[in-house]
Structure formats: C-alpha cells, structure tokens
N, CA, C and O atoms as a printed pandas DataFrame, in Angstrom:
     atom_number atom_name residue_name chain_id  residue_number  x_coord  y_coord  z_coord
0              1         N          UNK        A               1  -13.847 -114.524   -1.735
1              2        CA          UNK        A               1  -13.583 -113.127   -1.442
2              3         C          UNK        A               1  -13.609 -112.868    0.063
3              4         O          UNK        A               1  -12.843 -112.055    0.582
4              5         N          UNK        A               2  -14.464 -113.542    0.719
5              6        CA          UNK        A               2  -14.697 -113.362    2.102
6              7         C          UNK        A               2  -14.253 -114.747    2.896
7              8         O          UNK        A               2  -14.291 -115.756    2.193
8              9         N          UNK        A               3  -13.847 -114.920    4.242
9             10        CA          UNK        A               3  -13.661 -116.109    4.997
10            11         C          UNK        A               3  -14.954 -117.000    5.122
11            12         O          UNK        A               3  -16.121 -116.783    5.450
12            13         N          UNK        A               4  -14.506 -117.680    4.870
13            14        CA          UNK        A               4  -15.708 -118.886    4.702
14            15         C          UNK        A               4  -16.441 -119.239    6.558
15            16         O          UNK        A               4  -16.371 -120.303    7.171
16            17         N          UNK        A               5  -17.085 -117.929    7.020
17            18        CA          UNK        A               5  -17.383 -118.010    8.380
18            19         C          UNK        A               5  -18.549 -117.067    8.897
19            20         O          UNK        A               5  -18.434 -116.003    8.289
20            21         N          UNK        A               6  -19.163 -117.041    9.397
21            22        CA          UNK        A               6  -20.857 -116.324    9.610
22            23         C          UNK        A               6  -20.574 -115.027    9.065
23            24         O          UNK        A               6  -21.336 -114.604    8.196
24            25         N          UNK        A               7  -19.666 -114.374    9.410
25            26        CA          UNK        A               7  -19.177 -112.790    9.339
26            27         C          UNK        A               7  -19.224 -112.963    7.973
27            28         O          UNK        A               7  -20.223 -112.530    7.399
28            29         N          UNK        A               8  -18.279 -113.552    7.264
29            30        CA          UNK        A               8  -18.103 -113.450    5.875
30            31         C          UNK        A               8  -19.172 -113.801    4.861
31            32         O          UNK        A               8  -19.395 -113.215    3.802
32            33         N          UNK        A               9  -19.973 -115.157    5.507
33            34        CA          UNK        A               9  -21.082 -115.141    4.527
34            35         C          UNK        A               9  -21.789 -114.150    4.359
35            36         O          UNK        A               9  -22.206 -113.750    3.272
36            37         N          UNK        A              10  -22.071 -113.454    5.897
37            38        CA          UNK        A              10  -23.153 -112.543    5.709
38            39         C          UNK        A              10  -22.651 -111.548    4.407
39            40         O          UNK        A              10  -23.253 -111.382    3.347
40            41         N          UNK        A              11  -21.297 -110.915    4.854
41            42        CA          UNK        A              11  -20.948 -109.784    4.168
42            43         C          UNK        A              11  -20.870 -110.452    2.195
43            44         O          UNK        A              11  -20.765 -109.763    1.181
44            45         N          UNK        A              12  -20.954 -111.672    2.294
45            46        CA          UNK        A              12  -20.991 -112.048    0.520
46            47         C          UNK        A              12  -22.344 -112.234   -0.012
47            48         O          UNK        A              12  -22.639 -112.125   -1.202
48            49         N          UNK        A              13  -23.344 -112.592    1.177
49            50        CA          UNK        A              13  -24.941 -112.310    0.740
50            51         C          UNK        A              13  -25.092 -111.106    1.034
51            52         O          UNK        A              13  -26.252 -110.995    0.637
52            53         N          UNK        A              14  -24.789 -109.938    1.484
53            54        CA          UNK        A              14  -24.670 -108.295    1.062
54            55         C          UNK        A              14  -24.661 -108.359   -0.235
55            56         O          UNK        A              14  -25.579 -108.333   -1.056
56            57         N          UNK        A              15  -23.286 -108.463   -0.363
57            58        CA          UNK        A              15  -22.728 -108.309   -1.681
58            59         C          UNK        A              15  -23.573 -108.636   -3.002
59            60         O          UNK        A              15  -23.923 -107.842   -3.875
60            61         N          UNK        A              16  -23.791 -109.910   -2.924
61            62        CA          UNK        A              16  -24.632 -110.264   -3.584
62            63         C          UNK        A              16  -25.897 -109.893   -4.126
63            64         O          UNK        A              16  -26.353 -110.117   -5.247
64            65         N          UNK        A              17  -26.455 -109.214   -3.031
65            66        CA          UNK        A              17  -27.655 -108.728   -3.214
66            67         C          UNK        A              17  -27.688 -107.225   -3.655
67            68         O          UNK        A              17  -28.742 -106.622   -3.858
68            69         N          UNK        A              18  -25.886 -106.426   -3.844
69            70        CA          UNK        A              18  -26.314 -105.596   -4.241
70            71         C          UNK        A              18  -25.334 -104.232   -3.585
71            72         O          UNK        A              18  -24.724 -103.331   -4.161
72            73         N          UNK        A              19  -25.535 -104.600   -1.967
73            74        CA          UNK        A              19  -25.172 -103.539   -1.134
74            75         C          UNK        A              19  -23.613 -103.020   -1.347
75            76         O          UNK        A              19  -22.649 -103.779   -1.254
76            77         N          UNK        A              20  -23.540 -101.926   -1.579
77            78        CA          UNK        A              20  -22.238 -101.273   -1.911
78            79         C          UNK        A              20  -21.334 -101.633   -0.436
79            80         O          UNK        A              20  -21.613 -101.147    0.661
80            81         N          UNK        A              21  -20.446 -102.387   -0.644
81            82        CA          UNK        A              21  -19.818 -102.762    1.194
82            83         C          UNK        A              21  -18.010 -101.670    1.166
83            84         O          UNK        A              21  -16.983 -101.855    1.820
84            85         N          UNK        A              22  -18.336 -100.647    0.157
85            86        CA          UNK        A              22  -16.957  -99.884    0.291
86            87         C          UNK        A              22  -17.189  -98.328    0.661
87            88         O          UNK        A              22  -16.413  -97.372    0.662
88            89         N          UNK        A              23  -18.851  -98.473    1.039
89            90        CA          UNK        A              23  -18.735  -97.197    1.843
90            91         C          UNK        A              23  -19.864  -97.148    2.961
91            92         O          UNK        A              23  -20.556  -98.159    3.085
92            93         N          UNK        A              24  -20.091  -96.127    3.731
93            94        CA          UNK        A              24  -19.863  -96.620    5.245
94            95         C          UNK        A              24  -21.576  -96.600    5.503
95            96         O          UNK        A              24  -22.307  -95.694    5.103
96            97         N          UNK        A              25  -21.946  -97.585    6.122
97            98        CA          UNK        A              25  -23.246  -97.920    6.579
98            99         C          UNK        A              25  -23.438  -97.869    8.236
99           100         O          UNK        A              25  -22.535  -97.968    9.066
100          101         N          UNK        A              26  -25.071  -97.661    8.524
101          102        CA          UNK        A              26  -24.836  -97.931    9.396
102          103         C          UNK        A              26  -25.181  -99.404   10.188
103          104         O          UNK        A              26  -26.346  -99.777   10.328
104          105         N          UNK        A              27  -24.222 -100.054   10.599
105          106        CA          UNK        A              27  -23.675 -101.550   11.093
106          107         C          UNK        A              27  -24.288 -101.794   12.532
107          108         O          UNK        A              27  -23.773 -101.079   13.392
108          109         N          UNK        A              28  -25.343 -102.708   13.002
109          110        CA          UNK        A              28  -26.017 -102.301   14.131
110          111         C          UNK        A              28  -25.628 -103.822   14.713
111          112         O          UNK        A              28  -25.719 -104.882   14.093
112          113         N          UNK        A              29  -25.134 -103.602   16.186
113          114        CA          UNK        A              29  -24.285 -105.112   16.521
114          115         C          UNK        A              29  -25.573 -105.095   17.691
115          116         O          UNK        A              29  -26.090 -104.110   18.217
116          117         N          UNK        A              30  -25.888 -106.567   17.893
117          118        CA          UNK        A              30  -27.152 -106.799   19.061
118          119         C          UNK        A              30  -26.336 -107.727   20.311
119          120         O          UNK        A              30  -25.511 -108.641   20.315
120          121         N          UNK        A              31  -27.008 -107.003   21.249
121          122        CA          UNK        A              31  -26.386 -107.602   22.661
122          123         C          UNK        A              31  -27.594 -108.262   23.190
123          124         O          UNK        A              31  -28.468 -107.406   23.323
124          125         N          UNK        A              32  -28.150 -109.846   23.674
125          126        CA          UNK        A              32  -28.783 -109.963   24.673
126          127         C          UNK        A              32  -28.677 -109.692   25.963
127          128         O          UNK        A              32  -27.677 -109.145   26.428
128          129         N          UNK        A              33  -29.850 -110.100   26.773
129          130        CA          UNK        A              33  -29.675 -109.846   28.158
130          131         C          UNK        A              33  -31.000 -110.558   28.491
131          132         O          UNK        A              33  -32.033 -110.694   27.835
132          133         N          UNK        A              34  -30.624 -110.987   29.770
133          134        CA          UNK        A              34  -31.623 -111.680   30.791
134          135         C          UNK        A              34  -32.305 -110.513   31.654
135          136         O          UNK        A              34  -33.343 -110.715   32.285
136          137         N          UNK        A              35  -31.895 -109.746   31.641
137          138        CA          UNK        A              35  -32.162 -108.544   32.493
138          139         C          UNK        A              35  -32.098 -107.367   32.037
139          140         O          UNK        A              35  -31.105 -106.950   31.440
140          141         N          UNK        A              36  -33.421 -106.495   32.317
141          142        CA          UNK        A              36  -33.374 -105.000   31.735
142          143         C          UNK        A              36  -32.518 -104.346   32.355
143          144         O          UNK        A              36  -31.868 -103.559   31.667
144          145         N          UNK        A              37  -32.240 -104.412   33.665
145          146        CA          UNK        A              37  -31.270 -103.087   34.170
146          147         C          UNK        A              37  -29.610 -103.836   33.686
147          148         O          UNK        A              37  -28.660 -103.062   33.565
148          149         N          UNK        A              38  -29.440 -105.074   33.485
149          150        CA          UNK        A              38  -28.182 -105.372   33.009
150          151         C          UNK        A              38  -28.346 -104.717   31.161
151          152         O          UNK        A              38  -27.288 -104.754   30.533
152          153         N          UNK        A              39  -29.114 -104.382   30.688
153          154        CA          UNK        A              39  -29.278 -104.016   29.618
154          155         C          UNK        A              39  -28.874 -102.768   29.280
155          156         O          UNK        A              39  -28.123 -102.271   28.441
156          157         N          UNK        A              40  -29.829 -102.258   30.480
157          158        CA          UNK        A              40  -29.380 -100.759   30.407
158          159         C          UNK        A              40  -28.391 -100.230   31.052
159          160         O          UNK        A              40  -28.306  -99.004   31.107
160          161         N          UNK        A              41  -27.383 -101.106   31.710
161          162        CA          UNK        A              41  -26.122 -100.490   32.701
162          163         C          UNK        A              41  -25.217 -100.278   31.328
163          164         O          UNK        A              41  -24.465  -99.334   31.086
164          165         N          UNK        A              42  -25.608 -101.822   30.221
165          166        CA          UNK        A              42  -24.345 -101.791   29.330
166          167         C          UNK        A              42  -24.657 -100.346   27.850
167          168         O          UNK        A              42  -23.835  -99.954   27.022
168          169         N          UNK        A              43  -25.757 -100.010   27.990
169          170        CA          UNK        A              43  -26.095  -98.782   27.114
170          171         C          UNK        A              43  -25.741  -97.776   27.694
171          172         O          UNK        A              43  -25.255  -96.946   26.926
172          173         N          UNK        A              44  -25.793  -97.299   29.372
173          174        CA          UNK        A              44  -24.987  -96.326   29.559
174          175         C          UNK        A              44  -23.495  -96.097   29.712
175          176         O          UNK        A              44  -22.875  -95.096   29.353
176          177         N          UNK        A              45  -23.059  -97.092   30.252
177          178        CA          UNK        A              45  -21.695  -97.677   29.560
178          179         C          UNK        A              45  -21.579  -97.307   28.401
179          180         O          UNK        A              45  -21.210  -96.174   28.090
180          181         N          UNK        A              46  -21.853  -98.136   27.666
181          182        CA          UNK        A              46  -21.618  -97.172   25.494
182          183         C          UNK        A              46  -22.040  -95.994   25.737
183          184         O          UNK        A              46  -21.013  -95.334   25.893
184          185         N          UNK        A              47  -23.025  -95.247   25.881
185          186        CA          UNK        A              47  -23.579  -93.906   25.830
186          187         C          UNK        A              47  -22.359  -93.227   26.804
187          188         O          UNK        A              47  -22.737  -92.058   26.884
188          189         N          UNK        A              48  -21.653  -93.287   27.244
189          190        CA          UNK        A              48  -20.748  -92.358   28.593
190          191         C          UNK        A              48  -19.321  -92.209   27.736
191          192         O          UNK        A              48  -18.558  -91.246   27.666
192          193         N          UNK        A              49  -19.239  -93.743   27.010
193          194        CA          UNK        A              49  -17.718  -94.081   26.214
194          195         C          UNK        A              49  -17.921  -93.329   25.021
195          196         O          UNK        A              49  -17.277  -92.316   24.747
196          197         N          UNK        A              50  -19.105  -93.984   24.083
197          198        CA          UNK        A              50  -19.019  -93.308   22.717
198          199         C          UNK        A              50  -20.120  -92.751   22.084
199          200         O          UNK        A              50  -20.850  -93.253   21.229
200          201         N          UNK        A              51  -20.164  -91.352   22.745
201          202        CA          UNK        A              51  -21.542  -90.472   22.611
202          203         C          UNK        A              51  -22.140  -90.760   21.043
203          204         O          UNK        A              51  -23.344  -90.710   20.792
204          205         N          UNK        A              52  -21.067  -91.078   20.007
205          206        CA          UNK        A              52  -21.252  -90.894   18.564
206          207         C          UNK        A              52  -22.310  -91.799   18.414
207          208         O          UNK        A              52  -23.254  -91.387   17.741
208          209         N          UNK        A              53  -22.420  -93.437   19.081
209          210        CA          UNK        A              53  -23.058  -94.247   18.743
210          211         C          UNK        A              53  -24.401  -93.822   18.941
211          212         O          UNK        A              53  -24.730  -92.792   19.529
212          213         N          UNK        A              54  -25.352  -94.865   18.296
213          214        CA          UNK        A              54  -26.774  -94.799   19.011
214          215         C          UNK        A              54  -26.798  -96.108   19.097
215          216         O          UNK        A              54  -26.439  -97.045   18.383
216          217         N          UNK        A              55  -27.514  -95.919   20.565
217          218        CA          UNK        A              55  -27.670  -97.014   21.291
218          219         C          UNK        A              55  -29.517  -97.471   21.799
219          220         O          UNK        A              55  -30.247  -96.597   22.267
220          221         N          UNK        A              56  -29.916  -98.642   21.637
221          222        CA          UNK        A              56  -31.267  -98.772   21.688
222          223         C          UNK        A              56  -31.741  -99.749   22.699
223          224         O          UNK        A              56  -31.470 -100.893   22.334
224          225         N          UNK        A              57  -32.127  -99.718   23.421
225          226        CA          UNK        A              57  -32.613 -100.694   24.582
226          227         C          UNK        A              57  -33.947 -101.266   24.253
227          228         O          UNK        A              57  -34.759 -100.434   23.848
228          229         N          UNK        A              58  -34.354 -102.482   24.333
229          230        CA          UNK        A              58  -35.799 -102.723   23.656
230          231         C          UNK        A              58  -36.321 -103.815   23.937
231          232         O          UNK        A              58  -35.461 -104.596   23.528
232          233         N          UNK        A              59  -37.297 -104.551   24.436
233          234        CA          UNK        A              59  -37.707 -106.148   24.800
234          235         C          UNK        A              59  -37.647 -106.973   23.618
235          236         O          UNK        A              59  -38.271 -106.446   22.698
236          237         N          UNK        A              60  -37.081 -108.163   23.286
237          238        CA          UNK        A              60  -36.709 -108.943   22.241
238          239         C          UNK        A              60  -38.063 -109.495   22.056
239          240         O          UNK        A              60  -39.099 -109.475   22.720
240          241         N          UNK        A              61  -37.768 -109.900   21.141
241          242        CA          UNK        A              61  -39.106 -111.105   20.507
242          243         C          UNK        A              61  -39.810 -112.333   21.835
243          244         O          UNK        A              61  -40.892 -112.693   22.299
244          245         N          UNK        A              62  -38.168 -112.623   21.994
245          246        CA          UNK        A              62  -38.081 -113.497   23.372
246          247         C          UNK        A              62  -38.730 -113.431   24.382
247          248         O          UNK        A              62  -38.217 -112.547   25.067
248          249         N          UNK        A              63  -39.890 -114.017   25.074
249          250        CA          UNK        A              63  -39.736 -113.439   26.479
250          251         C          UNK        A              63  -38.585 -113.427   27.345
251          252         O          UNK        A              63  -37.666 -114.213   27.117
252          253         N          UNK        A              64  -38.523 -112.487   28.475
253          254        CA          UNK        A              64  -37.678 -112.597   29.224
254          255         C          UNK        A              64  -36.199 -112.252   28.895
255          256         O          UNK        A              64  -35.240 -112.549   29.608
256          257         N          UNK        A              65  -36.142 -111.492   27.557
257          258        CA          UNK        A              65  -35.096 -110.909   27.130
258          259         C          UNK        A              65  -34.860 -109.789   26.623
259          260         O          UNK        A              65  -35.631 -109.407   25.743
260          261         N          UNK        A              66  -33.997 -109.132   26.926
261          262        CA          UNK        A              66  -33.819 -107.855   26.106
262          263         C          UNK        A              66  -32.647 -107.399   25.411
263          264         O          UNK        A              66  -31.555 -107.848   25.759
264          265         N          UNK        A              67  -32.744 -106.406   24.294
265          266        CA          UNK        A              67  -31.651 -106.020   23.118
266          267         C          UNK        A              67  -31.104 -104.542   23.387
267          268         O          UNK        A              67  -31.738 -103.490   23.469
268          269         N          UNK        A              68  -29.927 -104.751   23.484
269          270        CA          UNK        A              68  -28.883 -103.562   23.353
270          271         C          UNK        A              68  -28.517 -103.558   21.766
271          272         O          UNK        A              68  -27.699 -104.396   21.385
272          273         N          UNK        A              69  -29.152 -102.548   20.708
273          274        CA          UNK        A              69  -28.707 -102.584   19.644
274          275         C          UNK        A              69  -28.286 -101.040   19.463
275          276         O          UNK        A              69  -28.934 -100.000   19.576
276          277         N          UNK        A              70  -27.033 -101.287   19.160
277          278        CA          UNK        A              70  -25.992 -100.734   19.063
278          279         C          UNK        A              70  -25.406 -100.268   17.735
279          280         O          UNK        A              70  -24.519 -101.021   17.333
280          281         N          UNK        A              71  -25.706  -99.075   16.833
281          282        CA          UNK        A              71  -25.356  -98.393   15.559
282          283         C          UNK        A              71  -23.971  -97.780   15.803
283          284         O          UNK        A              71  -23.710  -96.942   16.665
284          285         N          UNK        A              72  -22.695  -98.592   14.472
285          286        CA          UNK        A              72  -21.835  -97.551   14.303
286          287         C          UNK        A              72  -22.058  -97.616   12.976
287          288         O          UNK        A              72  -22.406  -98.480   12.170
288          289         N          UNK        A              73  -21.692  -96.187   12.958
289          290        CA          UNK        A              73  -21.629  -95.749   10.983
290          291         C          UNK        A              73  -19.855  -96.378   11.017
291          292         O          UNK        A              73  -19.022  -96.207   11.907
292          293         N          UNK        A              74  -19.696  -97.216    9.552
293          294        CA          UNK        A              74  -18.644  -97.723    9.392
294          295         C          UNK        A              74  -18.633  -98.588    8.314
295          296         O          UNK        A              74  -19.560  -99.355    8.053
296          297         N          UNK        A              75  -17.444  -98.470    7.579
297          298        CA          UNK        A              75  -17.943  -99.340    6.455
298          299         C          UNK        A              75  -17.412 -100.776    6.325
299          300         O          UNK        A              75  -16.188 -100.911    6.337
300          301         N          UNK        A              76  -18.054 -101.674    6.225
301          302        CA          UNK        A              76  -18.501 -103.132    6.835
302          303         C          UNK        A              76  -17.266 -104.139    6.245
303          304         O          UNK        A              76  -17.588 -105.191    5.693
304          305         N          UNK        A              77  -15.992 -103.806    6.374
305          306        CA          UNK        A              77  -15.387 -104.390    6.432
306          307         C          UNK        A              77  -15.046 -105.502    7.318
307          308         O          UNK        A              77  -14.986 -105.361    8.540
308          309         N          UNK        A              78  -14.790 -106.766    6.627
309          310        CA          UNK        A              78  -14.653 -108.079    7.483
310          311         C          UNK        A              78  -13.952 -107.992    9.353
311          312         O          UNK        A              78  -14.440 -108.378   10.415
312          313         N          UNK        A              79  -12.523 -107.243    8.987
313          314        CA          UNK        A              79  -11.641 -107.466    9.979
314          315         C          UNK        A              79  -12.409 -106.122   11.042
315          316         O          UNK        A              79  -12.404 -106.060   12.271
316          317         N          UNK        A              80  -13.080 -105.063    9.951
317          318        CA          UNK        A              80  -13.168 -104.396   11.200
318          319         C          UNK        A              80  -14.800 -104.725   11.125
319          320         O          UNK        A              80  -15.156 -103.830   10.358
320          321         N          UNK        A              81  -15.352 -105.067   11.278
321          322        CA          UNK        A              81  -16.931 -106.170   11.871
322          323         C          UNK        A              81  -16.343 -107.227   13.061
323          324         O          UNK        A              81  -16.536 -107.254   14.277
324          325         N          UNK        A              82  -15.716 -107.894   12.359
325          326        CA          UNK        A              82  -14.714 -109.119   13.493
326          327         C          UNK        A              82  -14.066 -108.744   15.002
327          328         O          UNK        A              82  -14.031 -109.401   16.042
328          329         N          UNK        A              83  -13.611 -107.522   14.695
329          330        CA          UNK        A              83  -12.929 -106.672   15.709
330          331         C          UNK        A              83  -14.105 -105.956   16.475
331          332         O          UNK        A              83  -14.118 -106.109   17.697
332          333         N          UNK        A              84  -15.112 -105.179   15.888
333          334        CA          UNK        A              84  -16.071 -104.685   16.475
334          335         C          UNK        A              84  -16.884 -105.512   17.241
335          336         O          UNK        A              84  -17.391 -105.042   18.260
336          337         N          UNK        A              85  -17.138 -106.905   16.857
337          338        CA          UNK        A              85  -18.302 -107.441   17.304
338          339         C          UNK        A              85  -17.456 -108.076   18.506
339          340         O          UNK        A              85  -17.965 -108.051   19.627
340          341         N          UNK        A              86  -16.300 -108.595   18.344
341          342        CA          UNK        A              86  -15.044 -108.780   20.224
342          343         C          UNK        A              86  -15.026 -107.827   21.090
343          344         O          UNK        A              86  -14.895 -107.765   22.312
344          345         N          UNK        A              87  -15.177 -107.110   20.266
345          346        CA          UNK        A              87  -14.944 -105.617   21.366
346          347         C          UNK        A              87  -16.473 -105.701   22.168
347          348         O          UNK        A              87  -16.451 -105.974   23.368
348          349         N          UNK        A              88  -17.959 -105.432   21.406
349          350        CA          UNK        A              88  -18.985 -105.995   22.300
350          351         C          UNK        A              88  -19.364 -107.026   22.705
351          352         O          UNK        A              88  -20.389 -107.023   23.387
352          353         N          UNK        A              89  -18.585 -108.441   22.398
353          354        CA          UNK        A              89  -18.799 -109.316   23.056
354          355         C          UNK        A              89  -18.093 -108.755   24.806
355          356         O          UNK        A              89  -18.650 -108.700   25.902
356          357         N          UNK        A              90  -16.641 -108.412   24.367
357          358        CA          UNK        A              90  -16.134 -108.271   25.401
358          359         C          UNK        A              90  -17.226 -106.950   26.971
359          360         O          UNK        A              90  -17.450 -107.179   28.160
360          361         N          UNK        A              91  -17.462 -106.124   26.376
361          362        CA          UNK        A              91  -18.379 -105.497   27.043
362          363         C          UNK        A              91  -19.464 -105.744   27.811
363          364         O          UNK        A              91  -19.824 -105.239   28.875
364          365         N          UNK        A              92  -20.023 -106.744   27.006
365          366        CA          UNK        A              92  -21.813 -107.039   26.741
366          367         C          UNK        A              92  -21.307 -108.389   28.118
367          368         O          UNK        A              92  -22.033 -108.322   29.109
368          369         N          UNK        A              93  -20.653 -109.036   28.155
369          370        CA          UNK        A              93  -19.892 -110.487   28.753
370          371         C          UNK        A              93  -19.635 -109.501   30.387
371          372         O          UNK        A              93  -19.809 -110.096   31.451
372          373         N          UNK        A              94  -19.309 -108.313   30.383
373          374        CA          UNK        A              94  -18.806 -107.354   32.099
374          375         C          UNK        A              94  -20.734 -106.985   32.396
375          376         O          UNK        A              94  -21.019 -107.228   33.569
376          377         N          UNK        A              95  -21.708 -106.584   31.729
377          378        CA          UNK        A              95  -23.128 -106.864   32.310
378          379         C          UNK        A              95  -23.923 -107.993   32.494
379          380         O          UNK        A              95  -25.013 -107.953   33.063
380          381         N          UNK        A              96  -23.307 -109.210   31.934
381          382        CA          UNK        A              96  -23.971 -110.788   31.804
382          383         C          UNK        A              96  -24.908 -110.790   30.725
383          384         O          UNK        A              96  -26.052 -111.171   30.972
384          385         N          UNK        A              97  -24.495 -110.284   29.122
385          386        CA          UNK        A              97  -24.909 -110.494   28.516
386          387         C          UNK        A              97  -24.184 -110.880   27.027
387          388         O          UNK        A              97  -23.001 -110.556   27.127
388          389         N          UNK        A              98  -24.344 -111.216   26.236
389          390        CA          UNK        A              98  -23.516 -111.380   25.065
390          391         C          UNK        A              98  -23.913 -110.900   23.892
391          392         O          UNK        A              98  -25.018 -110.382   23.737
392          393         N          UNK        A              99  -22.915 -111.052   22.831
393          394        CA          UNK        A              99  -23.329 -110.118   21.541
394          395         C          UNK        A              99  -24.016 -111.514   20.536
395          396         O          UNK        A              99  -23.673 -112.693   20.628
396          397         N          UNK        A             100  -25.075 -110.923   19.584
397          398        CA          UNK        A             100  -25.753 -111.924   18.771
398          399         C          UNK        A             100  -26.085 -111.486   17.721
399          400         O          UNK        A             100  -27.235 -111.464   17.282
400          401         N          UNK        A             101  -24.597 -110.879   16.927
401          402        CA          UNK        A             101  -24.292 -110.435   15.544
402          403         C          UNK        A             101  -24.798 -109.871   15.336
403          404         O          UNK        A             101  -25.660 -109.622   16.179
404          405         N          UNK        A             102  -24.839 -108.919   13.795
405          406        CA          UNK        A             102  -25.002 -107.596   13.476
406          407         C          UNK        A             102  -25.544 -107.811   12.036
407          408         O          UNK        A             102  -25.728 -108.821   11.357
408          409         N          UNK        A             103  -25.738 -106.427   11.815
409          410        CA          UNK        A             103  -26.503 -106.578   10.422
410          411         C          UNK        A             103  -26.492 -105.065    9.962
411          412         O          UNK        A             103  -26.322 -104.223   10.844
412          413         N          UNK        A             104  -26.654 -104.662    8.688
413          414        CA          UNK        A             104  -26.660 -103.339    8.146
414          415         C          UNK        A             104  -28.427 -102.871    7.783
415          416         O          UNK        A             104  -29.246 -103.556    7.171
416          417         N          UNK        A             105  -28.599 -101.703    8.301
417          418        CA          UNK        A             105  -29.704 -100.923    7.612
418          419         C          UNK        A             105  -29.908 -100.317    6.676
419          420         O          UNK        A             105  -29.473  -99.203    6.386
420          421         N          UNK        A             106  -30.540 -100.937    6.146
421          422        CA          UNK        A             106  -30.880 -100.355    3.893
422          423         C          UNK        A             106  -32.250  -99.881    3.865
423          424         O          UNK        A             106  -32.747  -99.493    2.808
C-alpha cells in the first residue's frame, strides 16, 4: 500500500496500529542543529513565512544539540509528507541544520 521506504513504513505501522491516516493530524517534522541561534533564526524564518504553523525550539536529548519541531495540521499522506519533509530539509540545510523526520501526535 505504501513505498517500501522510511516514509512509507512509518505511515503502514500508523496504519496498522490503528491511526485513521485520511484525516488531518497534526504531523510534527524535526530539524537538528548544532547551534541554538541557528535554531532559532530557522523558527523565525517559519514563524515570519507560515504564522499557521507551530513552531518549537527545545535542547535535544543530545548534548550540544537542538530541535526545531515544527507542527502542520495535514493529513499524512505519503507524497505530501515526502514533499513536506524536502521542503524542510531544504530550509533547515540555509541555517546549517537538517531535517530528522516526523511523526504524528495521538
């Protein structure tokens, strides 16, 4: 049902477990960073572009790292997860940081 690829497993262990994936959740994509103010340049960046989101700045588990996690309400379709999570790679990659997949809140 799904592409046999991280995106897709995830969204078939959803499935599996239950989660209705045909209506709209909210889909929270995580950005690292080596740096808090590179963290927070790329949250006001999102916060300036797309007021709708919520955006969360926060020290990771990691030392020495921090999380841009990033909520869109949307419903968790493959192509548009795939598309969303390029789009913050592409972003997260202009502060020196990258995206490290997403997950839904139940």
């Amino acid at each position: 049902m799904y592409p046999n690829d991280e995106t897709g497993n995830v969204l078939a262990d959803m499935a599996d477990a239950g989660i209705d994936l045909s209506i709209k959740h909210d889909v929270v994509f995580f950005q690292l960073f080596e740096e808090k103010s590179q963290a927070q340049q790329m949250a006001d960046f999102l916060t300036e572009k797309f007021p709708e989101m919520t955006i969360v700045v926060k020290p990771d588990e990691s030392p020495n790292v921090w999380d841009v996690d990033c909520t869109v309400v949307m419903v968790p379709d493959y192509d548009v997860v795939v598309s969303q999570e390029q789009e913050f790679e592409r972003i997260a990659a202009k502060f020196k940081g990258y995206n490290d997949g997403w997950g839904i809140e139940v």
